[in-house]
C-alpha positions as CSV (number, residue, x, y, z in Angstrom):
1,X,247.0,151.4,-15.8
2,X,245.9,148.8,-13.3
3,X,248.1,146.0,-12.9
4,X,245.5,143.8,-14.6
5,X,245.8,145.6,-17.8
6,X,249.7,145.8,-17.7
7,X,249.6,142.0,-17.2
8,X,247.5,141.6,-20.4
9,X,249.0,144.1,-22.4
10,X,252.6,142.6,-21.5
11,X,251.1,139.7,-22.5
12,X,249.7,140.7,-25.9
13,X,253.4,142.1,-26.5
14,X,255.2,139.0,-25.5
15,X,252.9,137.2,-28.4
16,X,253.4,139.2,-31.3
17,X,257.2,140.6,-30.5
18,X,259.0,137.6,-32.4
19,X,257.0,138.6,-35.5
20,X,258.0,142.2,-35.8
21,X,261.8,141.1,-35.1
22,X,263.7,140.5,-38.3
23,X,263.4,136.9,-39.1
24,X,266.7,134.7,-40.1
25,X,266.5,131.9,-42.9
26,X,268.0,128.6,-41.7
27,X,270.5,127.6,-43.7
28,X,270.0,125.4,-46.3
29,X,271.0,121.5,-46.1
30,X,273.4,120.5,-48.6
31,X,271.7,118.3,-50.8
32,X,271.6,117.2,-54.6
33,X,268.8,116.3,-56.2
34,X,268.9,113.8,-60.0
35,X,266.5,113.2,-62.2
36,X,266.7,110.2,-64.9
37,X,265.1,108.4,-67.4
38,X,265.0,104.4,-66.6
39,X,264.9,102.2,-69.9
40,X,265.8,99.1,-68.2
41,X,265.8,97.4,-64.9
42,X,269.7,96.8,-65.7
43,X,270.6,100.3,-66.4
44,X,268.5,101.6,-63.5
45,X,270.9,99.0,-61.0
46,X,273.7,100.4,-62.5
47,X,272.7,104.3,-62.3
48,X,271.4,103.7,-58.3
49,X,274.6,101.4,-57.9
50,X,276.3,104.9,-59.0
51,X,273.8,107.2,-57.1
52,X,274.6,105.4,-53.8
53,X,278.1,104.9,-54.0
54,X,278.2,108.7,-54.3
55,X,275.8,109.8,-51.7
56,X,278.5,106.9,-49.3
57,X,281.3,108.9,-50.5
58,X,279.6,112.5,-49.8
59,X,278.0,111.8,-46.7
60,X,277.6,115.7,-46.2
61,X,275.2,115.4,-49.1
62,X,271.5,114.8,-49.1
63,X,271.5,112.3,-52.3
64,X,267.5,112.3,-54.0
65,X,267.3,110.7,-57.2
66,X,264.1,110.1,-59.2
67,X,263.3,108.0,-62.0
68,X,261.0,107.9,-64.6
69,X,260.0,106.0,-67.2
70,X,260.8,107.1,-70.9
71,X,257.1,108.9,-72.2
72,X,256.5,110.4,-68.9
73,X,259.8,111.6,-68.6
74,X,259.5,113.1,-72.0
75,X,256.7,114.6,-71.9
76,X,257.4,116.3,-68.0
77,X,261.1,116.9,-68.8
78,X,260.3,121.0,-69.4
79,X,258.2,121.1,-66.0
80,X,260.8,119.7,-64.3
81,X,263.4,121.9,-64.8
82,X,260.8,124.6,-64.5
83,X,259.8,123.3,-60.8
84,X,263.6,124.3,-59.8
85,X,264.1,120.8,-57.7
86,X,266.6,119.2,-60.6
87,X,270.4,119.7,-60.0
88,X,271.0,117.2,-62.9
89,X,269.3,115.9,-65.4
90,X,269.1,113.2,-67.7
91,X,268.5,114.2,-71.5
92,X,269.2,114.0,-75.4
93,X,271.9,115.7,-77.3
94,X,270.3,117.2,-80.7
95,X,267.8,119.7,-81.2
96,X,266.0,118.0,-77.8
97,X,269.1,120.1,-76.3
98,X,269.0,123.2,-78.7
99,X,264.8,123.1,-77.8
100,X,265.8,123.5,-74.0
101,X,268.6,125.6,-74.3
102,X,266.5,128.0,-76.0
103,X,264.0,127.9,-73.8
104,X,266.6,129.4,-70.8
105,X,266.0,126.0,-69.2
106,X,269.7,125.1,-69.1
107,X,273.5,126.2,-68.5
108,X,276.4,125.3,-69.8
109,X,278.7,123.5,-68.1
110,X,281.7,125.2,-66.1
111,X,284.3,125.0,-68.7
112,X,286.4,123.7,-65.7
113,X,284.2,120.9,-65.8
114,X,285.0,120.0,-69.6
115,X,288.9,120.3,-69.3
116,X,288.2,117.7,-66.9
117,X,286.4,116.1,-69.5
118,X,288.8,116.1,-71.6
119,X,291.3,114.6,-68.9
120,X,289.2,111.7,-68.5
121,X,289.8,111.2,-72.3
122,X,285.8,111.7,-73.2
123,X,285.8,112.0,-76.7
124,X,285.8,115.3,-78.2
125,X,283.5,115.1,-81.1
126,X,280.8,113.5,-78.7
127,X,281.3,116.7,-76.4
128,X,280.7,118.6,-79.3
129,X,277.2,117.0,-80.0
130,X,276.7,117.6,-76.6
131,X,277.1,121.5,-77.5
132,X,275.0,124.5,-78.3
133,X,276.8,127.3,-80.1
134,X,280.9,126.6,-78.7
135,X,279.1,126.0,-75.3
136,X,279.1,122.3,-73.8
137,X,275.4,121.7,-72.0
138,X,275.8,118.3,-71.4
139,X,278.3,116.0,-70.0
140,X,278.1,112.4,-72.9
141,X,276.9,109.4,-70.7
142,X,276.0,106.9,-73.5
143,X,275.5,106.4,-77.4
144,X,274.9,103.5,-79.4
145,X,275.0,102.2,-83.0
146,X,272.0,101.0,-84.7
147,X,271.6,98.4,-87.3
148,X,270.0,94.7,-88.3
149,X,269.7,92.0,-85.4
150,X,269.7,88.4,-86.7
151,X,269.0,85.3,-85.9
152,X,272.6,83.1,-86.8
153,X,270.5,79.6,-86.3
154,X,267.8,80.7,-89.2
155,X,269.9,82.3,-91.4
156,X,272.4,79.2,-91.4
157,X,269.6,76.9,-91.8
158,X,268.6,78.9,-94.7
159,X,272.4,79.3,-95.8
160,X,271.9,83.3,-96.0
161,X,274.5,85.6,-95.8
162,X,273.9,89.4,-93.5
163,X,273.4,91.2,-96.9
164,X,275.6,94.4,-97.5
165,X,273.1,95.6,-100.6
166,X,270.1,96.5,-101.0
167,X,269.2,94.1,-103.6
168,X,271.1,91.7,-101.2
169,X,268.5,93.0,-98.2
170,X,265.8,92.0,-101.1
171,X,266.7,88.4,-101.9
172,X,267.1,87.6,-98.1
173,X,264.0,88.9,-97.2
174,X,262.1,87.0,-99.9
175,X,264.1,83.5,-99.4
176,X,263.1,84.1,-95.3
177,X,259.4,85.0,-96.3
178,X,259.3,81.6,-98.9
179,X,260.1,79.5,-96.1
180,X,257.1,80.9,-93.9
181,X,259.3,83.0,-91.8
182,X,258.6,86.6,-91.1
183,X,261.7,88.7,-92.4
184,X,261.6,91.4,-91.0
185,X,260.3,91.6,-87.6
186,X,258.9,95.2,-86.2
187,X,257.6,97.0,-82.8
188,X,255.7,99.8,-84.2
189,X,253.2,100.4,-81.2
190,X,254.9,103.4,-79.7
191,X,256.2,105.0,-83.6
192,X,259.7,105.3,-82.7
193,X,261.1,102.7,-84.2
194,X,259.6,103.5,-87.2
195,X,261.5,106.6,-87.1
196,X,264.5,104.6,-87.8
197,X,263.6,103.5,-91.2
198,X,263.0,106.9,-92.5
199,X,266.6,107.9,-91.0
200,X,268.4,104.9,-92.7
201,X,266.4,105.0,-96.0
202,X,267.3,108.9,-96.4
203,X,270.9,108.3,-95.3
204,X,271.4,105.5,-97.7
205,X,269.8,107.1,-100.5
206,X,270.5,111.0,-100.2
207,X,273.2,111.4,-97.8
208,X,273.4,113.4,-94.5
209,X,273.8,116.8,-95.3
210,X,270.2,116.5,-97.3
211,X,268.9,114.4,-94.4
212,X,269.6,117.1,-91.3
213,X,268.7,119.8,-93.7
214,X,265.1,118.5,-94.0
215,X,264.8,117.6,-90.7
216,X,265.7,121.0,-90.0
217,X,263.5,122.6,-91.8
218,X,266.0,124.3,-94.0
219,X,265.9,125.0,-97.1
220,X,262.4,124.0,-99.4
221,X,261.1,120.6,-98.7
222,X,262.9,117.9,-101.6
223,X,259.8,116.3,-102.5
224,X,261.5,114.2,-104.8
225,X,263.7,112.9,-102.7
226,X,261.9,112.3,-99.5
227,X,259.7,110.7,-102.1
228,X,262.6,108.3,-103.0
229,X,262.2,106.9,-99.0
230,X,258.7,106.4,-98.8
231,X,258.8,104.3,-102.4
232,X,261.9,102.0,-100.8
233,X,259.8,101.5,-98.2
234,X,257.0,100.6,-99.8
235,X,258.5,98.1,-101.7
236,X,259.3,95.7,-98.3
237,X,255.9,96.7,-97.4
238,X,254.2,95.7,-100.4
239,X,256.2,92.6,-100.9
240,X,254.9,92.0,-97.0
241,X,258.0,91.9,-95.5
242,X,257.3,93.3,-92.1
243,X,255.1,91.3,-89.2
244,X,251.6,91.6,-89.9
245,X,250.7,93.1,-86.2
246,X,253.9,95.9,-85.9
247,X,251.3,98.2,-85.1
248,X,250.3,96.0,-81.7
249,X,254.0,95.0,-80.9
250,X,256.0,97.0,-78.5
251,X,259.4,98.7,-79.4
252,X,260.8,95.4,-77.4
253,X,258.8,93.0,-78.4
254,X,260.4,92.5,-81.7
255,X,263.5,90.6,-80.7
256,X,261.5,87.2,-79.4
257,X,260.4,86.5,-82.8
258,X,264.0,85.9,-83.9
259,X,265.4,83.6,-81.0
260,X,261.7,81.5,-81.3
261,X,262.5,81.3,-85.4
262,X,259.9,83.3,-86.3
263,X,261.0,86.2,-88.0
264,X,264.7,86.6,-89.5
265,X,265.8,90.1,-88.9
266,X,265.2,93.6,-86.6
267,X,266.2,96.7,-87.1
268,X,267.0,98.3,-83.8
269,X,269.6,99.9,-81.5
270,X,272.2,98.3,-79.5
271,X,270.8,98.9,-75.9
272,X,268.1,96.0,-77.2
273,X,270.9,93.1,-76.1
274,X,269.9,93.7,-72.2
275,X,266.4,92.1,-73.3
276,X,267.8,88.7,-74.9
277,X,267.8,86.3,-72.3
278,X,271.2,85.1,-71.8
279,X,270.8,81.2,-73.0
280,X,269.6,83.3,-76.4
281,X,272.3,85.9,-76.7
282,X,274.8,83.5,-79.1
283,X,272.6,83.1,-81.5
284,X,272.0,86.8,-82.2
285,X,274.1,88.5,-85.0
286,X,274.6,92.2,-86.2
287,X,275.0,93.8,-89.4
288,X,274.8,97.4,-90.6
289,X,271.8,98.9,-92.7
290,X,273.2,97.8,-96.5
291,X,273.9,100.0,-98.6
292,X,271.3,101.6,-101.2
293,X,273.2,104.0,-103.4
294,X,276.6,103.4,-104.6
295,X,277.6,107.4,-104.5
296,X,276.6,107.9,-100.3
297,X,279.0,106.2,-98.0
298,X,277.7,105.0,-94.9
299,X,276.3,107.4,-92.1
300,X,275.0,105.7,-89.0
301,X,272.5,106.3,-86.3
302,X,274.9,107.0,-82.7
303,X,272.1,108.4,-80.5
304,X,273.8,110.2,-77.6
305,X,272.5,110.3,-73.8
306,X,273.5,113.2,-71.9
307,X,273.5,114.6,-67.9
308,X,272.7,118.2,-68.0
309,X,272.6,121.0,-65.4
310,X,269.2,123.1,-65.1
311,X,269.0,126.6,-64.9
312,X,267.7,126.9,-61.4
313,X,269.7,124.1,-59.6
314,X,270.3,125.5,-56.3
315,X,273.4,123.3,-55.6
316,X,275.6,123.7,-58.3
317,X,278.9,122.6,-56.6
318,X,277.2,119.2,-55.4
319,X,276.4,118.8,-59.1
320,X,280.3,119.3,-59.9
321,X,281.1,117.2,-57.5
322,X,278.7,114.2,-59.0
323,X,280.3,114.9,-62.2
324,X,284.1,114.7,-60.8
325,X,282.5,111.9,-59.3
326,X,281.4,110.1,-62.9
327,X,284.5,111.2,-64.7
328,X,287.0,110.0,-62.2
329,X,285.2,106.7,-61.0
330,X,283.9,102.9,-63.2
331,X,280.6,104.6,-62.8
332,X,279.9,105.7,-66.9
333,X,281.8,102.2,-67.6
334,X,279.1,100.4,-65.4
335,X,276.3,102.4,-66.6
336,X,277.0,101.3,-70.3
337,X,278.1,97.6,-69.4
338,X,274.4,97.3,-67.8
339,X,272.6,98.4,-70.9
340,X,275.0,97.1,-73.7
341,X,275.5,100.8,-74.8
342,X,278.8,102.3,-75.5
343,X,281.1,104.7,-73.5
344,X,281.8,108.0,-74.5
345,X,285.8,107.5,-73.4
346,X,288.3,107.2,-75.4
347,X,289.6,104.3,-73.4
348,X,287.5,101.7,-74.8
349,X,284.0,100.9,-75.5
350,X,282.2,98.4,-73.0
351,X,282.6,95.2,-73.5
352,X,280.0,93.2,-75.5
353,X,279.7,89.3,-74.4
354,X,278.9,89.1,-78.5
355,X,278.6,91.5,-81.6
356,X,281.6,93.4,-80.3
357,X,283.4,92.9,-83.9
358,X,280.4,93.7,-85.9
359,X,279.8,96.7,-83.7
360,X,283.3,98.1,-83.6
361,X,283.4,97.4,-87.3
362,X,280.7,99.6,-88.1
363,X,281.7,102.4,-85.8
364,X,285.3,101.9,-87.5
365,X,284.1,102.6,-91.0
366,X,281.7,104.7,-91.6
367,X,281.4,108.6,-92.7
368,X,279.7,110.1,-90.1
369,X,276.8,110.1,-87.9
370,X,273.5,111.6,-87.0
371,X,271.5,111.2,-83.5
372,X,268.0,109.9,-84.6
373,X,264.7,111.4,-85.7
374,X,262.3,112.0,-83.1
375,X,266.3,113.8,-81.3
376,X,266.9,116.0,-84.6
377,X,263.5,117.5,-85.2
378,X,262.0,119.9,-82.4
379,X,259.5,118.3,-80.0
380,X,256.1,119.6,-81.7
381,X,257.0,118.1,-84.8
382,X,257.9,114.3,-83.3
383,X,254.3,113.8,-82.8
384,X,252.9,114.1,-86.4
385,X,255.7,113.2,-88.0
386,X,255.2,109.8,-85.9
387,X,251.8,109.5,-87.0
388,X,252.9,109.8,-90.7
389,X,255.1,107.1,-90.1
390,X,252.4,104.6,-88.7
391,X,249.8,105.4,-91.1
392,X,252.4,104.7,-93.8
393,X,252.9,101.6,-92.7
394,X,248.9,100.5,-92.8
395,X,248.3,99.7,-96.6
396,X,247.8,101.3,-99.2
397,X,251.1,102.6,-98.1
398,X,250.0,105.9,-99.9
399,X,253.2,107.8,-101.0
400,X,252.0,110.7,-101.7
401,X,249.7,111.1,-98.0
402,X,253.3,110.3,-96.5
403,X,255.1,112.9,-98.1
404,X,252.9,115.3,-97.8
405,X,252.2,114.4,-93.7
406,X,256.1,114.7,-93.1
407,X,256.0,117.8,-94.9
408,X,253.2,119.3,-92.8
409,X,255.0,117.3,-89.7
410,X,258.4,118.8,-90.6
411,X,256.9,122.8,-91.4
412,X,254.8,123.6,-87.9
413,X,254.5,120.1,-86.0
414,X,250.8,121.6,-84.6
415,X,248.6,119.7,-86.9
416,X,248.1,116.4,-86.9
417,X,250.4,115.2,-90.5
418,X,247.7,111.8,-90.9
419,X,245.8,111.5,-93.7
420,X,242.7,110.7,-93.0
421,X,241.7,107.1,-92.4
């Protein structure tokens, strides 16, 4: 071989040698990557606030943490724990969980983790909501109580009392509407908060174990008594108790109407406080949904926020270490102080510059709890059940399209449960 051609073939060698050698993977940086849903700008300072103090206290770690808004986050929440880049995730306790847990999407927690739970004196039953069969798959971050928000000033100048009753709920909603106010004052645009009505009305009327059996789907639908809901409900609407435009009003867009004197009353949960300006706040009050039949004690609404730990998270001990991290720090303290939610520890519940009696009083005495509609029914169903919900509210109010919507809502969730328009 001349020496030209041993030049080129050395050459040609030299180029492709590295790619027939054995090639090594660089190891990985040790990182953690969070995903969460944002509600509020205060409860997104408080989770960064938490986020950052960690990554200073971990500077081995590579802290990422994305936020999303609630419908997005919603609607994504299965692709992102399919993409594999979650470590932790923000979620729902309920049937949201089961949905997920079914679906191979999540773990259960170490039950090292949970002793440690337990340590940091998180309450046990809310561990257990936080549970799929014996097995903890989420670590509780926040629940709240829902119920009436009123204004104190109107009310006063009206000398009305927070009604305990229905028929009390009745007579103040008809002296409020008499003097040209609006009692009862309603965000419908996005459905959810409609959802709320249906939970309290079947509570109040038919108890709990009949309420998360039909939201289950087991058992035959009780026509008659779902029936019962929709015909309470009608009654306010009929007597035009609700704002005119709920269908155009945000979920948070309620609450003004009540410190400008426009409408009395708002049923909604307690994170709502963080949107009441502060020179407002005083005049707000807080009652529980009254009572509609004598023979069902009270069950309330506690919706419960959750961190859980996706199936493919490639850095499990960094998650366990941001969970030490929460359990041992002010950080789930913080995050419910921001948005006027409560903490899962047995410690204490945050601090509430107002309702705190009212609040406590109504977590103190009552019979039990569930989580909240569109959290207890699978995620095909929230949809048309949703839609039921809103067309009920447009008049006629037809009972009989609701019932039947929620029951074809509440059997597949694929087709749409409206009645036609």
């Amino acid at each position: 071989m001349s020496s030209r051609l041993a030049r080129l073939a050395w050459l040609v060698f030299s180029a492709i040698a590295p790619l027939l050698l054995p090639r090594t993977v660089a190891a990985e940086e040790p990182s953690l990557h969070i995903e969460f849903m944002v509600s509020s700008g205060a409860q997104r300072t408080a989770w960064v606030n938490i986020v950052d103090r960690f990554a200073a206290a971990n500077p081995d770690l590579r802290v990422t943490n994305h936020e999303s808004a609630q419908e997005p986050y919603k609607r994504d929440f299965a692709l992102k724990l399919n993409k594999g880049d979650a470590d932790l995730a923000f979620w729902f306790a309920g049937e949201r969980l089961r949905e997920m847990v079914d679906q191979g999407l999540l773990k259960p927690l170490n039950p090292e983790w949970i002793e440690r739970s337990l340590d940091a004196h998180l309450d046990r039953s809310l561990l257990e909501a936080a549970s799929v069969q014996g097995q903890a798959y989420g670590l509780p971050l926040s629940y709240y109580p829902w119920g009436f928000f009123y204004s104190k000033a109107t009310f006063k100048r009206l000398d009305l009392s927070p009604p305990a009753t229905w028929e009390e709920l009745l007579s103040v909603c008809e002296r409020l509407k008499t003097a040209h106010i609006t009692p009862i004052a309603m965000g419908g645009r996005e459905g959810w908060p409609l959802a709320a009505w249906f939970d309290y009305l079947d509570l109040r009327l038919n108890g709990k174990l009949m309420h998360q059996s039909l939201l289950r789907g087991e058992g035959a639908f009780d026509e008659a008594r779902v029936r019962q809901v929709f015909e309470a409900w009608k009654l306010l609407l009929d007597r035009g108790y609700f704002s005119p435009d709920h269908a155009s009003i945000p979920w948070d867009g309620a609450m003004p109407y009540l410190y400008h004197a426009e409408a009395g009353m708002t049923l909604m949960g307690s994170f709502i406080i963080s949107r009441i300006p502060v020179e407002k706040i005083d005049d707000i009050g807080f009652f529980r949904f009254p009572r509609l039949n004598k023979t069902v004690p009270n069950f309330e609404l506690l919706p419960l926020d959750i961190l859980v730990l996706p199936s493919r998270s490639r850095h499990p001990a960094a998650a366990r270490r941001f969970v030490e991290f929460l359990l041992n720090s002010s950080g789930i303290e913080n995050l419910n102080l921001a948005e006027h939610t409560l903490s899962p520890r047995n410690a204490g519940i945050s601090a509430y510059a107002v309702l705190d009696q009212s609040v406590q009083s109504v977590l103190a005495d009552n019979a039990g709890y569930t989580l909240f509609f569109d959290r207890d029914i699978r995620s095909a169903q929230v949809a048309p059940a949703l839609e039921t919900f809103k067309h009920f509210m447009t008049a006629p109010h037809d009972v009989d399209a609701a019932v039947e919507g929620l029951r074809r809502a509440l059997r597949n969730g694929t087709a749409s449960a409206a009645a036609p328009r």
